[in-house]
C-alpha positions in Angstrom: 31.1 -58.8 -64.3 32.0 -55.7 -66.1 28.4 -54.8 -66.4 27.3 -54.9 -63.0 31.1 -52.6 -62.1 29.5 -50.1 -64.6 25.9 -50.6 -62.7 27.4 -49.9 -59.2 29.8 -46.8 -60.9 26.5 -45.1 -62.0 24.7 -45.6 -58.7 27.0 -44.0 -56.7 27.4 -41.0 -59.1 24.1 -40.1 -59.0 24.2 -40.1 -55.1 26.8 -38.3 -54.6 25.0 -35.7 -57.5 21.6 -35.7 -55.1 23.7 -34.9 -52.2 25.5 -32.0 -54.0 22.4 -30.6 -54.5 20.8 -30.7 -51.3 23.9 -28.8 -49.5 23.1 -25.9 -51.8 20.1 -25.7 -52.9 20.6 -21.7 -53.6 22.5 -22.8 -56.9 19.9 -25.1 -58.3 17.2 -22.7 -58.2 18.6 -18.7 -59.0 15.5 -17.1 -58.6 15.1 -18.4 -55.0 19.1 -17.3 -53.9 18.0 -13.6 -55.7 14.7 -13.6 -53.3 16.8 -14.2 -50.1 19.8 -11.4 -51.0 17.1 -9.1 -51.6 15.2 -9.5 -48.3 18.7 -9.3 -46.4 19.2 -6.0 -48.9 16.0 -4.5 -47.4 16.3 -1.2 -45.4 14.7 -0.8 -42.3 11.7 1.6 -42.1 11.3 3.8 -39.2 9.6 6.9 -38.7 10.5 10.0 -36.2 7.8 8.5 -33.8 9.9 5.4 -33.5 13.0 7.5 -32.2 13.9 8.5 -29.2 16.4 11.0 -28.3 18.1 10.4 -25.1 18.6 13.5 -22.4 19.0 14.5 -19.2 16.5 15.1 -16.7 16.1 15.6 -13.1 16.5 12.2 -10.8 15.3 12.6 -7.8 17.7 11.1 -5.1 17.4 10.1 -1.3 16.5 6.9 0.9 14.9 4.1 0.6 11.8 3.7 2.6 9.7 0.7 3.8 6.8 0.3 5.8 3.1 -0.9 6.0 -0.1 1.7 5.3 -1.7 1.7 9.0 -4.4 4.1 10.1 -3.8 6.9 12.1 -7.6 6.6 13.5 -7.6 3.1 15.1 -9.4 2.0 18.6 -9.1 -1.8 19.9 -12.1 -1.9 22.2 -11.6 -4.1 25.0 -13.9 -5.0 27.5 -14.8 -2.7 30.6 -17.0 -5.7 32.8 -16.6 -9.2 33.3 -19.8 -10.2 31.6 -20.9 -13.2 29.1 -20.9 -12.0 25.5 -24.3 -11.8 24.3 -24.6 -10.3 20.8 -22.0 -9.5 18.1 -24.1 -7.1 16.4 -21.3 -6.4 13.9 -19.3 -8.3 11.1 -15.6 -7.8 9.5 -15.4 -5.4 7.0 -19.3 -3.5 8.3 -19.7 0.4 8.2 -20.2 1.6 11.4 -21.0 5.1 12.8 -20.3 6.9 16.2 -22.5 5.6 19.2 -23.0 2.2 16.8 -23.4 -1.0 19.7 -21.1 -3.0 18.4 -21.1 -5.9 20.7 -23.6 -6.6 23.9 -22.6 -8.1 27.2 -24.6 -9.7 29.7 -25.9 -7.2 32.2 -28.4 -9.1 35.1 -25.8 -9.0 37.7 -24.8 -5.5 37.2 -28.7 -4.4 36.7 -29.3 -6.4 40.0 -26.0 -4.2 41.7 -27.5 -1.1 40.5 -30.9 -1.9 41.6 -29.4 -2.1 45.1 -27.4 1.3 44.9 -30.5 3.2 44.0 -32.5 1.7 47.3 -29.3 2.2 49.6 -29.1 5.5 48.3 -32.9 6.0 49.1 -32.7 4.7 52.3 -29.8 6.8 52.9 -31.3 10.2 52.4 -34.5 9.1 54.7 -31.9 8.8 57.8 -30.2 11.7 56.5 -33.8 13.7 56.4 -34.2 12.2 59.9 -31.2 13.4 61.5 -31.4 16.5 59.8 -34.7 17.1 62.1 -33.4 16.0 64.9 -30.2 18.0 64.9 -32.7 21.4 64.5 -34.5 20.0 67.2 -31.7 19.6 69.5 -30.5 23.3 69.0 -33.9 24.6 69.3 -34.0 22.6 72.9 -30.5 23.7 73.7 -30.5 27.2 72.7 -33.4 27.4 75.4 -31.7 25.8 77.8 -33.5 22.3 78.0 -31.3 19.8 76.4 -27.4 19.6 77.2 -24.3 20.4 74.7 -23.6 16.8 74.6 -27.0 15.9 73.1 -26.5 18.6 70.2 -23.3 17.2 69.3 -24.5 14.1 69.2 -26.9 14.8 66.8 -24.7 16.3 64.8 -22.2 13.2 64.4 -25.8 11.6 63.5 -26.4 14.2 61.3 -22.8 13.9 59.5 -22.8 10.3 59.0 -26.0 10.2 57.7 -24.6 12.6 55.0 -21.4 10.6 54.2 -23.5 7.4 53.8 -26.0 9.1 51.6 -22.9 10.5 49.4 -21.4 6.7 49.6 -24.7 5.1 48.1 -24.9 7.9 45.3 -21.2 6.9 44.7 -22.2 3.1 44.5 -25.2 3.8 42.1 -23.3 6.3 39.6 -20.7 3.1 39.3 -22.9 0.5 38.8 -25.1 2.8 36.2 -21.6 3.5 34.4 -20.8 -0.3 34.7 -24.4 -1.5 33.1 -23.9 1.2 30.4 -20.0 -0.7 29.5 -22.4 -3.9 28.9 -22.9 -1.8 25.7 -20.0 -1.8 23.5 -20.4 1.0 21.4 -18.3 3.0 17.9 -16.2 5.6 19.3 -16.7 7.5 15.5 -17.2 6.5 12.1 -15.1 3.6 10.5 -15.1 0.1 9.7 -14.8 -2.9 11.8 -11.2 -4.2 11.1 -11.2 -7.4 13.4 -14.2 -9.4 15.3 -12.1 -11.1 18.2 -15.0 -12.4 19.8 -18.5 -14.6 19.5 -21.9 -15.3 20.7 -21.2 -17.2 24.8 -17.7 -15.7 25.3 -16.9 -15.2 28.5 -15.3 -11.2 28.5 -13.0 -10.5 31.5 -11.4 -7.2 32.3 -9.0 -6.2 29.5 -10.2 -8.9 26.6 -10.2 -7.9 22.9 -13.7 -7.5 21.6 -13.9 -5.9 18.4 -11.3 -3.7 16.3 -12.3 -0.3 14.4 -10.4 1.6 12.2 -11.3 4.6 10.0 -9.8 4.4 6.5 -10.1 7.7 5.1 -7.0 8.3 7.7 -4.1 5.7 6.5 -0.9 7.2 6.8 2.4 5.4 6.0 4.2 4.1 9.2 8.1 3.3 7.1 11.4 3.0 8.3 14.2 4.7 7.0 18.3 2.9 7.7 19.8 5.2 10.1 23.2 6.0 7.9 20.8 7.7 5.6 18.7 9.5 7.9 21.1 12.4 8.3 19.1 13.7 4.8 15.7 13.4 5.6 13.5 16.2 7.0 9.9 17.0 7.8 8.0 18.4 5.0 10.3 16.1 2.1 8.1 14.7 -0.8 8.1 11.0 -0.7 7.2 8.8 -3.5 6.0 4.8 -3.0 4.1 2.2 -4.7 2.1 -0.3 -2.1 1.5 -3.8 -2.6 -2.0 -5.0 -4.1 -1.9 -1.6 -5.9 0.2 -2.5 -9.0 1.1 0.0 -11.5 -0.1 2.9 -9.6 2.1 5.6 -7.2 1.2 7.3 -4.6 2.9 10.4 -3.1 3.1 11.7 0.3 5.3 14.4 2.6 7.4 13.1 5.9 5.6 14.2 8.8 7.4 13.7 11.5 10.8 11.5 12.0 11.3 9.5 15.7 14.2 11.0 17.3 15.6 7.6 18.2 16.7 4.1 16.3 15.6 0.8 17.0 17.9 -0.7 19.4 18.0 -4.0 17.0 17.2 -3.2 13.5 19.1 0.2 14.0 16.3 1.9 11.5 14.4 4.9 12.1 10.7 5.2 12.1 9.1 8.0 9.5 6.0 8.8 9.3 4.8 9.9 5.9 1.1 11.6 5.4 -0.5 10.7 2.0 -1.0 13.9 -0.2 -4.5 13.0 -2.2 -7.5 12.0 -1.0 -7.4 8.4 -3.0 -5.6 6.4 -0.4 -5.7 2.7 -0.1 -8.9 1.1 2.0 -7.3 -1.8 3.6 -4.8 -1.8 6.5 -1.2 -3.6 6.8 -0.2 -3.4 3.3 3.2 -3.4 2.5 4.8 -0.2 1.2 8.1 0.7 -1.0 9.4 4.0 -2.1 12.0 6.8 -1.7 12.8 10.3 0.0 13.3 12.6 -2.3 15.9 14.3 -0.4 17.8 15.5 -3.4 17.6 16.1 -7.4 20.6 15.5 -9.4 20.9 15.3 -13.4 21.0 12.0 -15.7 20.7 10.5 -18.8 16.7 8.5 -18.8 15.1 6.2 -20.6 12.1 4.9 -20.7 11.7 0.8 -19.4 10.0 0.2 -23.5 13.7 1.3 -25.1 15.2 -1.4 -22.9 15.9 -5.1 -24.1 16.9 -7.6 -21.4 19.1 -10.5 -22.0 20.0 -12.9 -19.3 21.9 -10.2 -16.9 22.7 -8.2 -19.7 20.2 -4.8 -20.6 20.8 -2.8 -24.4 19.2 -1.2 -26.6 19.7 -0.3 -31.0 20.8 2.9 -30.9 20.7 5.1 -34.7 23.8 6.1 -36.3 25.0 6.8 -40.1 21.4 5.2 -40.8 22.5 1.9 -39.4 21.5 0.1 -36.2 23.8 0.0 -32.9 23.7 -2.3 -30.3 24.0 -0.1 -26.8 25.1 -2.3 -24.0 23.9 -0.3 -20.7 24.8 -0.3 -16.9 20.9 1.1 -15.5 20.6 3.0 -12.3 18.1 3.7 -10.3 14.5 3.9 -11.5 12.9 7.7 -10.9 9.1 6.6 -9.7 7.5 10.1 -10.7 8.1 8.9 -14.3 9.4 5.0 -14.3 12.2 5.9 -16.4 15.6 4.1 -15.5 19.1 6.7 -15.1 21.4 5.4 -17.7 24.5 5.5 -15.9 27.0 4.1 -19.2 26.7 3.3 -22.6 24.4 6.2 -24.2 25.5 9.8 -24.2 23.2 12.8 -24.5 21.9 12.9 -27.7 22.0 9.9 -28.7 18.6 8.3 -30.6 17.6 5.3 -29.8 14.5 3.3 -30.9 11.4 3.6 -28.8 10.2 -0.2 -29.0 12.4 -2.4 -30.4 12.0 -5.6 -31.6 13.2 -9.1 -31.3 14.6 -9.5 -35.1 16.9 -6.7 -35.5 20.1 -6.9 -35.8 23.9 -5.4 -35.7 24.6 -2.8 -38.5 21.2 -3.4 -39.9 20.5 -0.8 -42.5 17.8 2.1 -41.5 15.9 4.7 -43.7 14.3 7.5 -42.0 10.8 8.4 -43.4 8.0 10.8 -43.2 5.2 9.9 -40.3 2.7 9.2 -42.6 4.6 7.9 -45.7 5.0 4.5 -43.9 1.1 3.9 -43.7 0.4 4.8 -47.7 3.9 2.7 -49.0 2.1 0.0 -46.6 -1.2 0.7 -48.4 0.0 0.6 -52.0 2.3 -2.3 -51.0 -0.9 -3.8 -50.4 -2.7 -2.5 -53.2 -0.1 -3.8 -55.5 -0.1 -7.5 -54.3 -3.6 -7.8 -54.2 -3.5 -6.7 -57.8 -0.9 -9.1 -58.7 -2.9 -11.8 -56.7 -5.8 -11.0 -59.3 -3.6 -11.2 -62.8 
């Protein structure tokens, strides 16, 4: 009995030995515990291009503006006849010149109209030739005294109606020429079809759609502007805006002209804003987002790579005494001309801050300052010296 007590005794010893061990496992091995205070005791390495200092610079202030990028060369043909649509002769998204048929409309009946006006108007000037005569007849016979003033005159009535139907059938030809010619649907000047409304056996009455052209080398940005801030903007005012489907790239224009009067239900203003290069966007409708720069003021920037976002929260490790800082930040407004964002707390001019930083670093970490190209050799012999080591 004693035997097995002494059995159990030394069983439980040694587990409660193992266990010791695995809840520090520093003390068992000291070369290990020296390895990890030694990392923790190592400096970190930056060099001047890693540091940013932060200053002031000119933000450029003023109203939002939102819009859509429309053309200011646009025509929405529509059609001139009631006629059966023959031939689309053009696609979406086709170059098209000036004079270009576009889309061709029956034209038998209108042929068959004109066909008549020119014979009307033939006949017309024969009774017109005819009465003509006969009127100089009449006051050749009268002025001799063989015909009465009652059969001059009314030759002349015969004369002038012969003359007014003449000028009516003219009338009725020039129409129905100009009505066979609108069978032709043609490019009013150089551009690209935008919208094909109709097909192939569409009926066309007066006033239907038929084809949409716009010219693209003429976009223009069509934005509206709230009307407590329109007190600032005037014509001439650089604007800055990005436009959907064009990420990553800004485009800048100058307000050319700003409606005198509100929307009645939005209670926004309408500005219209030229581009100021010739690289403008070729499609139509996109949606567009930028500011008036209707004032510069001073503040501190920095750039969006300084910046570390947690959650709702935005820092970044600011340097100082060779140690790192976390900078908690309240951002501003972003300037588009450079994509820096104001800094409106938490830096002060001056102040350096790392340029990229990463995800590892932490509060009051140490930091040595070296030369730019004394970080690249240490690397290299670093190297050098491991591989060497690797060899032994």
């Amino acid at each position: 009995m004693l035997r097995k007590t002494l059995f159990v005794l030394a069983i439980a010893s040694a587990l409660a030995a193992c266990g010791k061990e695995s809840k520090d496992p520093g003390k068992g091995t000291g070369k290990d515990g020296k390895d990890e205070k030694a990392s923790a005791a190592v400096n970190l390495l930056v060099s001047p291009e890693d540091l940013l200092t932060i200053q002031g610079n000119a933000l450029a202030s003023g109203p939002v503006i939102t819009g859509s990028v429309q053309p200011e060369r646009n025509a929405d043909l529509r059609a001139e006849v009631s006629a059966v649509v023959i031939q689309v002769l053009k696609e979406n998204g086709e170059a098209v010149k000036r004079g270009d048929v576009l889309v061709r409309l029956d034209e038998t009946s209108i042929r068959d109209s004109l066909n008549s006006a020119e014979e009307a108007s033939r006949a017309a000037s024969q009774v017109l030739e005819q009465s003509e005569r006969m009127f100089q007849r009449m006051k050749t016979l009268r002025a001799s005294g063989m015909t009465s003033t009652q059969a001059l005159e009314d030759a002349e009535i015969r004369r002038n109606n012969a003359q007014s139907d003449l000028s009516a059938a003219k009338s009725r030809a020039v129409q129905a020429r100009q009505q066979l010619q609108r069978t032709l649907v043609r490019a009013p000047f150089d551009g690209i079809v935008s919208e094909r409304k109709v097909s192939n056996g569409d009926t066309a009455q007066i006033g239907k759609e038929l084809i949409k052209v716009i010219d693209p080398t003429s976009m223009r940005l069509e934005g509206l502007v709230s009307a407590d801030k329109i007190g600032v903007v005037k014509v001439g005012q650089p604007v800055l805006f990005r436009i959907n489907g064009y990420p990553g790239q800004d485009f800048a224009g100058k307000v050319r002209r700003v409606d005198p009067a509100a929307n009645a239900i939005t209670r926004q203003v309408a500005v219209l804003v030229d581009f100021n290069d010739k690289e403008q966007p070729r499609v139509a409708g996109l949606y567009a987002e930028g500011r008036i720069e209707a004032a510069t003021v001073s503040a501190l920037m920095i750039p969006d790579s300084a910046l570390v976002k947690a959650g709702d929260q935005t820092y970044t490790w600011k340097v100082k005494d060779k140690a790192l800082q976390k900078a908690v930040l309240r951002i501003g407004a972003r300037d588009v001309r450079t994509g820096q964002w104001e800094v409106q707390s938490g830096l002060a001019s001056g102040d350096t801050v790392l340029r990229t930083p990463g995800s590892t670093f932490k509060d009051g970490q140490k930091v040595e300052l070296t030369a730019a190209k004394a970080v690249p050799a240490a690397a290299m012999a670093s190297s050098s010296t491991a591989v060497a080591g690797k060899g032994n």
